[in-house]
Each structure stands twice: as C-alpha cells, then as structure tokens.
C-alpha positions in Angstrom: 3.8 0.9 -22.1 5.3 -2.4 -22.7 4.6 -5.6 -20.9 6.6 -8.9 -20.2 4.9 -12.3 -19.6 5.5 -14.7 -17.0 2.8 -17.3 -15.4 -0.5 -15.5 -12.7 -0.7 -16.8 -9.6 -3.5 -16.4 -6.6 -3.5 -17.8 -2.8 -3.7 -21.8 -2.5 -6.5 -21.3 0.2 -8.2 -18.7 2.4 -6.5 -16.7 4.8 -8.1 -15.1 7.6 -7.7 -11.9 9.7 -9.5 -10.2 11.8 -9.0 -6.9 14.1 -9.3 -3.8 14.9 -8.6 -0.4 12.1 -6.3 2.3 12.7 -8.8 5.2 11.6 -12.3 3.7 12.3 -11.5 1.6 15.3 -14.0 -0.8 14.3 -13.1 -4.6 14.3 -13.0 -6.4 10.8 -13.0 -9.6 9.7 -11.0 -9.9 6.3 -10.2 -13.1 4.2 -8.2 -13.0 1.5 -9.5 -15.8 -0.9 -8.4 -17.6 -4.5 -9.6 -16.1 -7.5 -9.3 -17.3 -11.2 -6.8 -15.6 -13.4 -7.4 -12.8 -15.1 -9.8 -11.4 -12.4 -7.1 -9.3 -10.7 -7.4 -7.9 -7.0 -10.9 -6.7 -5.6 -12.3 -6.2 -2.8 -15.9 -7.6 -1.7 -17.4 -5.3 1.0 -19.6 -8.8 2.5 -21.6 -6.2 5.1 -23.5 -4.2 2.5 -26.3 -5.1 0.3 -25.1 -7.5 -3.1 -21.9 -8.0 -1.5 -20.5 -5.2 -4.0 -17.3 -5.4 -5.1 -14.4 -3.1 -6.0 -11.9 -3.9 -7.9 -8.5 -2.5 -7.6 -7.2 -0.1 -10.3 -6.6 3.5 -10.8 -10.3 4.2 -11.6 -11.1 2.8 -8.2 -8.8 5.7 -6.3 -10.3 8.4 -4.1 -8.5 11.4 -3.2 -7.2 11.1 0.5 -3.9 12.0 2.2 -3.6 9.8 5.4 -4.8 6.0 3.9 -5.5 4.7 0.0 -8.9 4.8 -0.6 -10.6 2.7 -3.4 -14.4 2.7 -3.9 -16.9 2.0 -7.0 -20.4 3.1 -6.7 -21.5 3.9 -2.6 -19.2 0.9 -1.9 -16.0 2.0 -0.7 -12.6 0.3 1.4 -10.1 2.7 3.2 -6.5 1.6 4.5 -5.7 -0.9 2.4 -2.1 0.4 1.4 -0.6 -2.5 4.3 -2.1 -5.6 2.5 -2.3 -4.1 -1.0 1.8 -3.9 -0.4 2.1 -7.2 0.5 0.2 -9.0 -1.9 2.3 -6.2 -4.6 5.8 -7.4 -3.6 5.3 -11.0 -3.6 3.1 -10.8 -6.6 -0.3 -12.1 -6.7 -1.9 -11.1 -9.3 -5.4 -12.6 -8.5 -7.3 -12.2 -5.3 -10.9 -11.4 -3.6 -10.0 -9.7 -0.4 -13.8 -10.1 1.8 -14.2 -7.9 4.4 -16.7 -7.2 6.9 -16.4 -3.6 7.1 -14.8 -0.5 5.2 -11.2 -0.7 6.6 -9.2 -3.8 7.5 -7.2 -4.5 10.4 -4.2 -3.0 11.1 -2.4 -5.9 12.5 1.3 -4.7 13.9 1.4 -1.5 12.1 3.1 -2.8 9.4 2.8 -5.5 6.6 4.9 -8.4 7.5 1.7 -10.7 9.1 0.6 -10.6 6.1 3.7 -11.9 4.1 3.8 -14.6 6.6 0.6 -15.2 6.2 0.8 -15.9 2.5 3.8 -17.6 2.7 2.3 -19.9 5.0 -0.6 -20.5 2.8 1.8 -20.7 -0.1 0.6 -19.3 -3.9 -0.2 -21.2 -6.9 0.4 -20.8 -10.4 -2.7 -20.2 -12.8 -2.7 -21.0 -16.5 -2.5 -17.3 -17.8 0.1 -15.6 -19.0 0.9 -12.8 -16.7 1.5 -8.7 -17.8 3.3 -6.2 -16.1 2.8 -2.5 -16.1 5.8 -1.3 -17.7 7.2 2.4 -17.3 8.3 3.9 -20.7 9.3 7.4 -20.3 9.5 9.5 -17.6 6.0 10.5 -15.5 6.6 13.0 -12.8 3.8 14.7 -10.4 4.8 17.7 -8.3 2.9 17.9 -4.4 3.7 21.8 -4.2 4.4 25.2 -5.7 8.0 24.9 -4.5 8.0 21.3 -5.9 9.6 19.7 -2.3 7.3 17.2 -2.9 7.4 15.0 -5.4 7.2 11.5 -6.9 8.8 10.3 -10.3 9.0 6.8 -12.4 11.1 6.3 -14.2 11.9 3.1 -16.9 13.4 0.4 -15.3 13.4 -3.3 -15.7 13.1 -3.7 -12.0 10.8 -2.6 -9.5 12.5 -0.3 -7.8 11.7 2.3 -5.0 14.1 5.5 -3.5 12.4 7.4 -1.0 13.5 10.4 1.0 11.7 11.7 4.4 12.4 15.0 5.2 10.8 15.7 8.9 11.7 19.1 10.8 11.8 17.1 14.1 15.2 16.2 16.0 14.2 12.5 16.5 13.1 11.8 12.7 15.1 14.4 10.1 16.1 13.1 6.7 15.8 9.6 5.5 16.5 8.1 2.7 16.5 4.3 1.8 16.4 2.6 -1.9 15.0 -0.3 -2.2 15.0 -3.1 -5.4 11.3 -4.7 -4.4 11.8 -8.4 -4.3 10.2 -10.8 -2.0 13.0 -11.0 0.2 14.7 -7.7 0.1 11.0 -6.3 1.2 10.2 -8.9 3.5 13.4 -8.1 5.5 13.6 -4.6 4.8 10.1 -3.3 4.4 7.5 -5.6 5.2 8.4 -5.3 9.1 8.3 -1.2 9.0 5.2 0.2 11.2 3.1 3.3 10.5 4.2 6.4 12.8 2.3 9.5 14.4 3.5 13.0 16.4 2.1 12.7 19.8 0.9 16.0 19.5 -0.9 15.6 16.6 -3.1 12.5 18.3 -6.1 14.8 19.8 -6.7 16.5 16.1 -6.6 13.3 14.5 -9.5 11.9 16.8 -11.0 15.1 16.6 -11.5 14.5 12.8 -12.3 10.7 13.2 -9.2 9.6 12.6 -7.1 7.2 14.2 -9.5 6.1 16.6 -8.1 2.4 16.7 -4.5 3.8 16.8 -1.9 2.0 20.1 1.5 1.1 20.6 0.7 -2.1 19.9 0.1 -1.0 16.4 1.6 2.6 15.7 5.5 4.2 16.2 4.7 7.3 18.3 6.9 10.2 19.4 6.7 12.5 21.2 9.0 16.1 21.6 11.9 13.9 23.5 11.6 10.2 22.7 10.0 7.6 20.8 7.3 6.1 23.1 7.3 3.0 21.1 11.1 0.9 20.3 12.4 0.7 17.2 12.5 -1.8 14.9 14.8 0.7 12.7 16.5 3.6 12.7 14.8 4.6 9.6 11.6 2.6 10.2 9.6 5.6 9.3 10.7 5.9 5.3 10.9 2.1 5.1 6.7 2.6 5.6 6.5 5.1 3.6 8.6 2.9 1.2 5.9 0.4 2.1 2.9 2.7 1.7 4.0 3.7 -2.3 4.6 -0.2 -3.1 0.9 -0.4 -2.2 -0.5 2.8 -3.6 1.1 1.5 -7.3 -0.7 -1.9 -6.9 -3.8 -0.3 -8.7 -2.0 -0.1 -11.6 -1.4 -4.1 -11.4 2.0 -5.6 -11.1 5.0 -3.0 -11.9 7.9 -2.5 -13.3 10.0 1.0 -12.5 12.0 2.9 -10.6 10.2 5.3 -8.3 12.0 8.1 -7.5 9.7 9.7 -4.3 10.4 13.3 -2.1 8.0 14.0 1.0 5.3 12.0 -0.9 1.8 11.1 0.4 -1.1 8.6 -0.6 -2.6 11.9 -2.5 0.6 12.4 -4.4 1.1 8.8 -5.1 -2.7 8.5 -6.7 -1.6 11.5 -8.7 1.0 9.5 -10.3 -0.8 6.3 -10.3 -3.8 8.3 -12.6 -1.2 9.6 -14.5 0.6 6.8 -15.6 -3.0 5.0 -16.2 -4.1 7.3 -18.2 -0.4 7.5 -20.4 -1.3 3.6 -20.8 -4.5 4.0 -21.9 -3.6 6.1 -24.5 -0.3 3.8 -25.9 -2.8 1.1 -25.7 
C-alpha cells in the first residue's frame, strides 16, 4: 500500500448527542471530543468499569450482518456505521467518541445531523502529517457460492464508491448510484439517505432483539403496497447502503479507492476491510 501526506485534523470542541438506538432501544448519550494527532478514532464505553476504550481498526471488527460492530476485550460498541461515515467523508482523522451505552443514537436514520453537527463545530488542523490507506491492486471478497454478492477495491486516487441494490420487491428493484466521496458530493447525496426495513420483517427483528428503538421518525419502511414513510429519494435505499460501506472502510483509517459493491452487507464489507488490513500488513 502506498500512502499520501496531507495535515490531521480532529473536532475544535465537543459535540453532543444523545437518543435513542435503533437495535437496543436504549437512550445514549454520545460526545464526540478532540483528540491529539496520531491517536486516530476510538471509542470510550464511559458506563463500564476503566472507561475502556476501543479503538477503531480492522482488528476491532466483529462479525455481524445488520450493524458494524467493533469491540476489544468485553468492551464492545454496535451501530456505529452512521457516525463512523460521517466523520470518514469529511475526514477526521482523530477523535474520542464517549458514550454512555453500547450503541449510539440513531438520530434521523441517516448521517447528515452529524455532518452538520461537525460543520457547526468546525475541525482543526493538527501538526502531523496525515496517511492515507491506499489501494494497490485489486482485493475482491465474494458473499455467496453464486458470487451475487460481492464487494471489490480497486486502485484509485480517489475515494470512490459504486453500489448496486438488487431487491425482489416492486417498490425497491435495482439501484445503482456511484458516488466520488467528497464532503459535498456526500453531504448532498449521501449524508441525508435513511436506513430502510420490510414491514414484514419488523416482528422477527424484535423477536431477535433487534430494532427495538426502530420508528418512522428514524427508519424508511415499506410495506407490500407503499412506502409508509416519504421519500427523500428515489434511490434513498442504495445511497445508505452507499453510506453504510463509507463507514464500514473507516477502520482501515482514511481511504483511497474505488469500491466496486453488489448486494453487499456489514459482514461482507468487514470481509474486505480484514482483507485489505492484512494485504497492508504484509507490504508494510
């Protein structure tokens, strides 16, 4: 892997959010907070004995399909693919994210309070020179025997991310957006992009603990004839899944690539994110 330097950058001050999560349904505090360069994201879980931390990188990654997990030790943070997007795209490299609980708050369903947020708060430049994860050659990770699913990066000097949904329902189908992730093109055309559930499968997912803080205040749901919730796009639902991969890829730190993603989920996307770790690791 190569890497090109420009200057780090953190918050200028605290941010503060606080709310219910999507799976859990529990109410979080979180604060995102400076932090000296070098020290990259983590995350400090400030409910649990010695305020353990866990940083965020490809070692950190769990196996799970329906959120990005990252834990170290018993300490562990779920759902964090919505902020770890937003602080991805408009590039802050060093951060302590506190919370309160194991997952954060869900907000809108999507990341843009949280670009606003920082954008509000503004970022400042740190002394340290900054690196970026650089694809080299081609990485590929297949999510199936009939390789439908898959997920590819590619080199690129950009960051670049082409996604295509494929849904069997009338109201969804096949989606396809491509994306060039800079601050404005995802602020606009990402950021504002809200996760989505099947109507129907609402009762198994509480059934299995999931989605238990789920609304449509906060979640696109459909149902067999309509959306139940307006759209903010026609193709809102691969812009989050666009959103979702830009914040599975920030354990690997700041990227450079073009992601090339079929049918994808978080558990495909850690694939690839432990794959390319471990091709950098090697290439030093």
């Amino acid at each position: 892997m190569k890497f090109m330097e420009e200057k780090q950058q953190t918050v200028a001050g605290d941010i503060e959010f606080s709310g219910v999560g999507i799976h859990s349904g529990q109410v979080t505090r979180l604060v995102v907070r400076p932090a000296e360069a070098g020290t990259g994201l983590k995350f400090c879980r400030t409910d649990l004995p010695g305020r353990p931390e866990i940083p965020v990188c490809a070692e950190s990654g769990q196996e799970s399909a329906r959120a990005t997990t990252l834990a170290k030790g018993k300490a562990m943070v779920f759902t964090v693919e919505h902020f770890l997007s937003a602080l991805h795209a408009l590039k802050v490299d060093n951060a302590l994210i506190e919370m309160d609980g194991p997952e954060p708050p869900i907000l809108d369903g999507s990341s843009l309070p949280v670009v606003r947020a920082l954008r509000e708060t503004g970022l400042v430049r740190q002394a340290a020179r900054r690196r970026y994860a650089t694809v080299s050659e081609p990485v590929v990770v297949y999510g199936d025997k009939d390789h439908e699913q898959m997920v590819i990066a590619l080199p690129s000097d950009d960051f670049r991310v082409s996604f295509t949904s494929i849904n069997p329902h009338p109201l969804v189908g096949i989606q396809f957006r491509d994306v060039t992730v800079e601050e404005q093109a995802y602020e606009q055309q990402v950021a504002p992009a809200r996760t989505i559930a099947y109507e129907k499968e609402v009762e198994a997912l509480h059934a299995a603990g999931l989605g238990l803080g789920g609304s449509l205040e906060n979640t696109i749901v459909y149902s067999d004839e309509k959306w139940l919730t307006p759209l903010r796009f026609p193709d809102e639902l691969v812009r989050h899944k666009i959103l979702d991969l830009i914040g599975d890829l920030r354990v690997l730190g700041l990227v450079k690539g073009h992601f090339i993603a079929v049918k994808s989920s978080h558990a495909l996307n850690g694939r690839l994110t432990k794959k390319i770790a471990a091709l950098m690791k090697e290439k030093g």
